[in-house]
N, C-alpha and C positions, 0 to 999 in steps of 0.2 A: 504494500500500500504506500504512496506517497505522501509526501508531508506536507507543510504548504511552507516550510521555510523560505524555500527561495522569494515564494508571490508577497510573506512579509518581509523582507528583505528589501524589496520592490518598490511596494508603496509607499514609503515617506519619499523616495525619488519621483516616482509618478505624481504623488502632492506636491511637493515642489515646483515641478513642471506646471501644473498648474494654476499655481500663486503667482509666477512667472508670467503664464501667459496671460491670465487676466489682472495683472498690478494695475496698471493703468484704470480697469471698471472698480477695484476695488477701492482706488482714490476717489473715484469721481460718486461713490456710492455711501464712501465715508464724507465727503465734503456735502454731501444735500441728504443724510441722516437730518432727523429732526434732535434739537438740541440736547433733550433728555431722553435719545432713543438710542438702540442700540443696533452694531450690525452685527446681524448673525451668520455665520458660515458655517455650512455642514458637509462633512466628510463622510464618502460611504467606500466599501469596498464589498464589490458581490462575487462569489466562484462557484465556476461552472466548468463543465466539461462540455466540449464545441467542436464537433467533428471527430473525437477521439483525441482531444487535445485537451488540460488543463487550461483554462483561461480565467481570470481575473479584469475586471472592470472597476477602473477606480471612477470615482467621479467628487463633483463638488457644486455646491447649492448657495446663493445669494443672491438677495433681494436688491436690485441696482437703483432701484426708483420705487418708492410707495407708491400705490396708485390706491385713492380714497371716494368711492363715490356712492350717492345714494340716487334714488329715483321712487320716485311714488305711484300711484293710480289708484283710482277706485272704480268698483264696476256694479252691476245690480244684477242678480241671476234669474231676474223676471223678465229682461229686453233681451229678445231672441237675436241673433248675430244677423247681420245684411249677408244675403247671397251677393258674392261675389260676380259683376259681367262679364261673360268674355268679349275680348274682343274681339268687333268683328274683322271680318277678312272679306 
């Protein structure tokens, strides 16, 4: 049976890489946090076997921009919906 030494071995390098390639969203994600907010990052690592291959998938999660909205309506379940026209041709 296999161990998975190598695949931890691995991933703090493969994190790395990708702290790396997203430095730049991570400034720009800590710069328009809100002032008493925090950023959160999350690290996963999943394994599988793929083909008859041991494989590992790292990955990583971070919110770059809050997006905050609401929207309302009210409706009556007495007013029957309008048939839709087609159009003609």
């Amino acid at each position: 049976m296999s161990t998975l030494k190598t695949a931890l071995d691995l991933i703090p390098e493969k994190i790395r890489g990708l702290l790396k390639d997203y430095r730049e969203d991570f400034e720009q994600a800590w710069l328009k946090k809100e002032d008493d907010g925090d950023l959160s990052v999350s690290f996963s690592a999943t394994f599988s076997v793929k083909h008859g291959a041991n494989a590992c998938e790292v990955g990583m999660s971070f919110i770059k921009e809050k997006i905050k909205d609401k929207t309302n309506f009210t409706w009556d379940d007495k007013q029957p919906t309008l048939p839709l026209k087609k159009n003609a041709e």
